[in-house]
MARMAR-744915 format. One line per 2 residues: number of its first residue (from 1); their letters; for each residue x, y, z of C-alpha. Coordinates in nm, 3 decimals. Example, Ala and Ser with C-alpha at 12.3 -4.5 7.8 and 13.67 -1.06 7.14 Angstrom:
BEGIN
1> as> 1.230:-0.450:0.780; 1.367:-0.106:0.714 $
***
This chain:
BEGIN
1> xx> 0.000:0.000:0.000; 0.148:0.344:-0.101 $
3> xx> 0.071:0.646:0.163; 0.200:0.962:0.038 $
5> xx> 0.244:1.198:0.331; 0.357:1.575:0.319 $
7> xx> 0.597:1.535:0.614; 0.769:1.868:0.520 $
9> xx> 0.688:2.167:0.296; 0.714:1.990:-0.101 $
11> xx> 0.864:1.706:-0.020; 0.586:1.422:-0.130 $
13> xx> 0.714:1.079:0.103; 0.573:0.726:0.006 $
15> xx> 0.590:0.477:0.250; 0.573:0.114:0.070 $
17> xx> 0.709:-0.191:0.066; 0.848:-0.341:-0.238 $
19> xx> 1.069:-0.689:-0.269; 1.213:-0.789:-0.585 $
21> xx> 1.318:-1.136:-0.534; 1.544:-1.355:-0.757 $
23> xx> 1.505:-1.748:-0.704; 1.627:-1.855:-0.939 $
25> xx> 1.530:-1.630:-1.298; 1.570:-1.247:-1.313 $
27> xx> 1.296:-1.052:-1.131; 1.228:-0.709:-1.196 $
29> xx> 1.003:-0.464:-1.063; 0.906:-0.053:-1.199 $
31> xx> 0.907:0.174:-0.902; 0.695:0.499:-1.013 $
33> xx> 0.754:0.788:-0.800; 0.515:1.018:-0.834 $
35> xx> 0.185:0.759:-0.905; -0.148:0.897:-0.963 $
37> xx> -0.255:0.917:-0.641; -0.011:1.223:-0.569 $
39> xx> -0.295:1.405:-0.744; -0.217:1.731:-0.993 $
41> xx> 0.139:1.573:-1.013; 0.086:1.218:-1.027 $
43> xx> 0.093:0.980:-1.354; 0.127:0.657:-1.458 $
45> xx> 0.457:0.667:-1.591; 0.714:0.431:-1.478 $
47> xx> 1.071:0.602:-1.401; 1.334:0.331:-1.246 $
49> xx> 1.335:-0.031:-1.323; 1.519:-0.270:-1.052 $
51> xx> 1.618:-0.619:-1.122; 1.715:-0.905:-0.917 $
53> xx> 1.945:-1.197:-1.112; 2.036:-1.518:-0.892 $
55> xx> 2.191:-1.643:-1.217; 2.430:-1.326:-1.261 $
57> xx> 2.456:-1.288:-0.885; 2.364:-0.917:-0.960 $
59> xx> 2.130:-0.643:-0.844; 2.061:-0.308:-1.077 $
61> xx> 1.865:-0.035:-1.142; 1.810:0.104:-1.485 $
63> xx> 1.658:0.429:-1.556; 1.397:0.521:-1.756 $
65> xx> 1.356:0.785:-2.017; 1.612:1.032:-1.991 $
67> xx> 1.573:0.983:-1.570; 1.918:0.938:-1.398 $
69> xx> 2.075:0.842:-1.033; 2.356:0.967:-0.892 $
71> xx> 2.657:0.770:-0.887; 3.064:0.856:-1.025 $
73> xx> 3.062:0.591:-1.299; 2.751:0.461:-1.525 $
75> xx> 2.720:0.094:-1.344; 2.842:0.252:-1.024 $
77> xx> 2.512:0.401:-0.790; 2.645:0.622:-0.476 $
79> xx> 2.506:0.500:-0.208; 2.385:0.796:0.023 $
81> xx> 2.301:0.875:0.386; 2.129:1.102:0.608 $
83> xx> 2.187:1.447:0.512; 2.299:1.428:0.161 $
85> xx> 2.155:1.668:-0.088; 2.052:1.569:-0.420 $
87> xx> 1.971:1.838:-0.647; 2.134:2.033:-0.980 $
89> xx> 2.520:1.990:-0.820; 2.480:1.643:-0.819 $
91> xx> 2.659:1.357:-1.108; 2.363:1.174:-1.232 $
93> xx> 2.409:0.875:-1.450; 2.153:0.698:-1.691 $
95> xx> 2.289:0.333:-1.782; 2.204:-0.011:-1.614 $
97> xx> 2.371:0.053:-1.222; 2.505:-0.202:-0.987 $
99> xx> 2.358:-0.209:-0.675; 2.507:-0.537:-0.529 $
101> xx> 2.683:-0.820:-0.670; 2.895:-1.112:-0.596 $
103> xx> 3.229:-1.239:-0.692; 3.225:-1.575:-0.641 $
105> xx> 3.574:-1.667:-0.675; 3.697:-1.393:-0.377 $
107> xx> 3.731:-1.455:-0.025; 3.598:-1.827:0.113 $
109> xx> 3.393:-2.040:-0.148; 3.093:-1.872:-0.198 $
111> xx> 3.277:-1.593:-0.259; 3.190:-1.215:-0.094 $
113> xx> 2.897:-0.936:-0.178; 3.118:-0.634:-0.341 $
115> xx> 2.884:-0.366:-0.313; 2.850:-0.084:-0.397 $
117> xx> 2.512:-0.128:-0.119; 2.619:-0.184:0.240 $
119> xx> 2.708:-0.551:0.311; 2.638:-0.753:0.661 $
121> xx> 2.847:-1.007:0.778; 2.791:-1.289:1.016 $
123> xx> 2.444:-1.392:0.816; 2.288:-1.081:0.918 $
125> xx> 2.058:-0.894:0.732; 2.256:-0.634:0.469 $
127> xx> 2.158:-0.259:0.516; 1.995:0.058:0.391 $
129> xx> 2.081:0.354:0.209; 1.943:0.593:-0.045 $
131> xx> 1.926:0.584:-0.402; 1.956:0.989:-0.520 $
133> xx> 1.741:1.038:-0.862; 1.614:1.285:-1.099 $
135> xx> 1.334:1.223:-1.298; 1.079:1.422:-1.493 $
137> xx> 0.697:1.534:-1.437; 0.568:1.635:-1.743 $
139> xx> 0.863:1.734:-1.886; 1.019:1.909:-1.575 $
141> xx> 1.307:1.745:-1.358; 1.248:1.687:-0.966 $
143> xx> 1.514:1.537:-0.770; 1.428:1.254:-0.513 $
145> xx> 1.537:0.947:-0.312; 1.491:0.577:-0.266 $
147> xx> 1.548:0.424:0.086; 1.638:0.051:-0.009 $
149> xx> 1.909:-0.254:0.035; 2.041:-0.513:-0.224 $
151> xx> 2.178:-0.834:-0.127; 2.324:-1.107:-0.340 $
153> xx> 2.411:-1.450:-0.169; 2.804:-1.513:-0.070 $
155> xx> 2.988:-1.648:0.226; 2.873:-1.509:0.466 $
157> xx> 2.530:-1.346:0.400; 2.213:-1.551:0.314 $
159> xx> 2.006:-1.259:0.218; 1.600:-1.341:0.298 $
161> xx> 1.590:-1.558:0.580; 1.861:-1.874:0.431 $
163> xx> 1.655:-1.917:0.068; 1.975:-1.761:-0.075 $
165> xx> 1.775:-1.543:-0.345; 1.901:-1.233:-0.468 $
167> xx> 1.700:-0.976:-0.387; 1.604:-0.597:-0.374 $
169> xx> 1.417:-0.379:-0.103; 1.246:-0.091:-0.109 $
171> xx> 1.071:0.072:0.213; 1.026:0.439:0.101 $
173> xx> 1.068:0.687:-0.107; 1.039:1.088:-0.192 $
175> xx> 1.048:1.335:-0.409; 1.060:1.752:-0.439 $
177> xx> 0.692:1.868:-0.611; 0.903:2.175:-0.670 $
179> xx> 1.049:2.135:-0.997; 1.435:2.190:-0.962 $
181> xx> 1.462:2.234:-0.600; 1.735:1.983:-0.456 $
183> xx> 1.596:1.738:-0.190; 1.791:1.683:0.168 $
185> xx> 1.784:1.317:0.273; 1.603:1.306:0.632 $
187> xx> 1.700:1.069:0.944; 2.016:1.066:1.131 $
189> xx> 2.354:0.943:1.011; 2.468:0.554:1.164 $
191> xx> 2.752:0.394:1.094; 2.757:0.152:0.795 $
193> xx> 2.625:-0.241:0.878; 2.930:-0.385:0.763 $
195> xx> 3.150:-0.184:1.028; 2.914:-0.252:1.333 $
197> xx> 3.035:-0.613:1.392; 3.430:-0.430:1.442 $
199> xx> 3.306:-0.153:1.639; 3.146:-0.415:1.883 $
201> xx> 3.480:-0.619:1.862; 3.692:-0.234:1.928 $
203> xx> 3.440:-0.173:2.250; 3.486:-0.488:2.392 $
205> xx> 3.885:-0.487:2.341; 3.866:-0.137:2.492 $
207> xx> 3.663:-0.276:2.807; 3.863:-0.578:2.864 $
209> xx> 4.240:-0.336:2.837; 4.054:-0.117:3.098 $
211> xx> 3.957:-0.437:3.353; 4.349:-0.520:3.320 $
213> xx> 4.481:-0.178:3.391; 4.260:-0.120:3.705 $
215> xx> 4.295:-0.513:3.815; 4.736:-0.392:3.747 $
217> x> 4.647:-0.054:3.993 $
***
C-alpha cells in the first residue's frame, strides 16, 4: 500500500514496501515515483526499473527515459546517507547501475557481496541507504530518493531468511513537487552495517584493556 504523506513543505514521502526477489530467474520490478494518487502531479509513468538476477549474482537499477541516479561511474550508484543533498550539483548517471553483486571466486567459497550497497556479515541482514534520482513530471526534472538494500548471496550473508535469493528492497521513497529544488535526505547518520560487527569487537577490546589496567592498579 502506497501512503504519500507531506511530512515537510514539497517534499511528497511514500511509504511502501516493495521486494524484488530472484530465485532462481531475473525478477524485476518498476518503481513509479510520483503515481497517480499524488494528485495534480501524479501519472502513470514508470521512471526506475530494478532487477534481481540469482543467475548473474547481480542487483541493478536502470533508468527510464532520460531519468538518472547519482553515482561517479555509469554501473556505479552512490550510495547515500542522512543528510545528503541531491539536487542540480549532483553527477547523475543513466545506464544499467550495480547495486550489489557477488564475486564468487573472492574470499571463502561462496565468494563475498562487493557492493557498492552496504554488506552484513555474520548472516545478518545487509543494510539501507538511499538511491539519489532525478526524474521528470511532465517534462520538468524533480530530484528525489529511494530508501532501499540489495543483497546477493556469498559467504557469509544468506540474504531473505537462508533461501539464498538475490534480492532488492524498497521501504520508502520521496520526491521535491518543486520542480528543480534539490531534496535533503532526512534521518540521522549511523555507521555503515558492515562496520558494526568491528566496532562491537573495538568496544569490547577497549573494556577488557581497561579491567586489566585497574585489576594492574
Amino acid at each position: 500500500m502506497t501512503l504519500p504523506l507531506a511530512s515537510k513543505a514539497d517534499v511528497v514521502i511514500h511509504l511502501d514496501n516493495i521486494s524484488v526477489v530472484s530465485t532462481s530467474t531475473d525478477v524485476s520490478a518498476n518503481l513509479n515515483l510520483n503515481p497517480l494518487s499524488d494528485g495534480v502531479l501524479g501519472d502513470s509513468i514508470d521512471d526506475f526499473t530494478f532487477t534481481a538476477s540469482l543467475n548473474n549474482l547481480t542487483d541493478t537499477v536502470t533508468p527510464l527515459g532520460s531519468n538518472g541516479y547519482v553515482g561517479t561511474a555509469t554501473d556505479n550508484p552512490t550510495p547515500l546517507n542522512a543528510g545528503a543533498v541531491v539536487g542540480p550539483g549532483s553527477t547523475f548517471q543513466t545506464g544499467t547501475g550495480t547495486l550489489q553483486s557477488t564475486d564468487p571466486l573472492a574470499g571463502p567459497p561462496g565468494g563475498l557481496q562487493q557492493g557498492p550497497w552496504p554488506t552484513a556479515f555474520f548472516k545478518t541482514a545487509n543494510g539501507f541507504a538511499y538511491l539519489g534520482v532525478e526524474f521528470n513530471i511532465d517534462g520538468a526534472l524533480h530530484y528525489g530518493w529511494v530508501h532501499l538494500s540489495a543483497c546477493t548471496p556469498d559467504f557469509f550473508t544468506d540474504c531473505a531468511g537462508g533461501s539464498d535469493p538475490s534480492s532488492i528492497t524498497i521501504d520508502s521513497f520521496a520526491y521535491e513537487s518543486a520542480a528543480n529544488t534539490p531534496i535533503t535526505i532526512p534521518g540521522t547518520a549511523t555507521p555503515e552495517p558492515s562496520f558494526l560487527p568491528l566496532l562491537a569487537l573495538g568496544a569490547a577490546g577497549i573494556g577488557a584493556f581497561r579491567a586489566r589496567r585497574k585489576k594492574a592498579a
